[in-house]
Every structure is written in C-alpha cells, then in structure tokens.
Phi, psi and omega in degrees: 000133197272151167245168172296331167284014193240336213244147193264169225237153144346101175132331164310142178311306190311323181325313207253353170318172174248116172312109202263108190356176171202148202310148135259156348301156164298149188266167155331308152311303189302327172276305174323315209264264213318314167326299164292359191240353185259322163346281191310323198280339194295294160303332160299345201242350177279130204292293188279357165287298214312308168289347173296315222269342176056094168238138141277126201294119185246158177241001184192151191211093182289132181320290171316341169298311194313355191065046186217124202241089199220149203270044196202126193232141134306141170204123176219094194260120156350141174301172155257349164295088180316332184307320210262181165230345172297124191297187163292326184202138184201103175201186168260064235248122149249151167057063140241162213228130155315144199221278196218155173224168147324132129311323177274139207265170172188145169230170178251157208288345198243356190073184163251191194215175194201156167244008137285009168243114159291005176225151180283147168252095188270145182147136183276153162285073214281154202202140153311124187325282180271181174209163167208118184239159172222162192199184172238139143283183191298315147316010186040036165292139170264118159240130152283135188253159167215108155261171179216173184011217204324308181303338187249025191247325192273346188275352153277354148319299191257031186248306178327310189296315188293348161258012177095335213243143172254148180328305193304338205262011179221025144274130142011081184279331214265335200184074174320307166303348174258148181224151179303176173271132154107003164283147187291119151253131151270137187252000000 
C-alpha cells in the first residue's frame, strides 16, 4: 500500500525527469502500481482512512512522485455535484497525451498543491480551460477524453509530472498574482 512515506519530495532528481513510456501489453508490475496508485488516491479522499493512515488528500498521483519515472498517473477528481456520487473523472492513465486544448485559459482560484511540496506556493497556475487527451486504461484500451476546468486542470498537473515540470514553474515569479484578461479562475 503506497503511503505518504512512498511518495518523493521536491529536489529529487526523478521530479524533474522526461517519463519513459511504458511497453504494451502492460506487464503485471505496471496494473499493479496504477492500481495501487488509484488504491492511495481513494484513501486520501477518505476522511477517516486518510487519518489512520496520515494521507494528504490527493486527486492525482504520477508513477514519478514514486521515484518510478514510467509514463502513468491516477486521477480521481470528486463529483462536483453534491447530487452525483459518480467522481467527474476517475481512471487510471498510461502514456496519455494533449491531443488537443482551448485558447482559453484557467487557473484555480486558491492555486495548486502537490503532494511532492511539502510547502504553500502562493500564485495562480495559469492552465488550458479544456484538454482532449488520449490515453491506455488499465486494460490497455485506448480512449480519448475531453476535459474541462478542475477535472482538465489536475490532469495537466499530472501530465506535468511525466515531463520533469512542477506546478510552480509556470507561476509567475515577478508577479504571482497577476493575469491576463479573459482568464478563467475557478473556485
């Protein structure tokens, strides 16, 4: 079961690596970790595994925070909807790709977070509203997605991670807080 002691902090090398694809069909190691890696996100969102287990709540999880520098992230973004129960978005991604984004921009309004930063980044992330990504599920199916807001902003987050980049690097350093006109922030 992967833990908060599993996952590596900002300054590790791997952080800043280019991910390297990963073979089809998926091997056995490879379903296991994506399993296990959606496993971890589940329990982070859960109020009381997170505190047995002392998880930071997370919504994305790249094989490199793992120090595993392999092309394959989690993402379990919550409904947004108090109605559904259904999250917004929930899989398991190898190898996925920007296909295509908006012109129109977006940041969330409170920033982001990592769960390879152990510290606040104040600063909006400015980001494409939407994305249409392709990917392998866990079954080694290929699909294409179309996200939009929250749901297309963490899975660039963790696209991010499988290329060397970290959030912070695309705030602002001279003037965290400022955005052009016609960006989306979301709350």
């Amino acid at each position: 079961m992967i833990t908060m002691d599993d996952i590596i902090r900002e300054g590790n090398p791997t952080l800043r690596e280019v991910a390297k694809e990963v073979p089809f069909p998926l091997s056995e190691e490879d379903i296991a970790l994506g399993k296990e890696m959606m496993t971890f996100l589940e329990n982070s969102q859960d109020p009381v595994k997170a505190e047995e287990l002392e998880l930071r709540g997370g919504v994305g999880l790249a094989a490199p925070q793992l120090d595993i520098s392999k092309r394959i992230t989690a993402v379990l973004v919550p409904s947004s909807d108090p109605e559904k129960t259904e999250p917004d978005f929930k899989d398991v991604l190898y190898n996925p790709k920007i296909l295509s984004h908006s012109v129109q921009e977006a940041c969330l309004g409170e920033g982001e977070g990592c769960l390879s930063v152990d510290r606040e980044v104040p600063g909006y992330v400015v980001r494409h509203a939407r994305i249409t990504i392709s990917y392998y599920d866990i079954n080694g199916k290929k699909k294409k997605v179309r996200l939009k807001n929250y749901p297309a902003i963490v899975v660039q987050h963790e696209i991010d991670h499988l290329n060397g980049v970290m959030f912070y690097d695309h705030i602002n350093q001279q003037n965290p807080f400022s955005l052009k006109e016609g960006i989306l922030v979301i709350d």
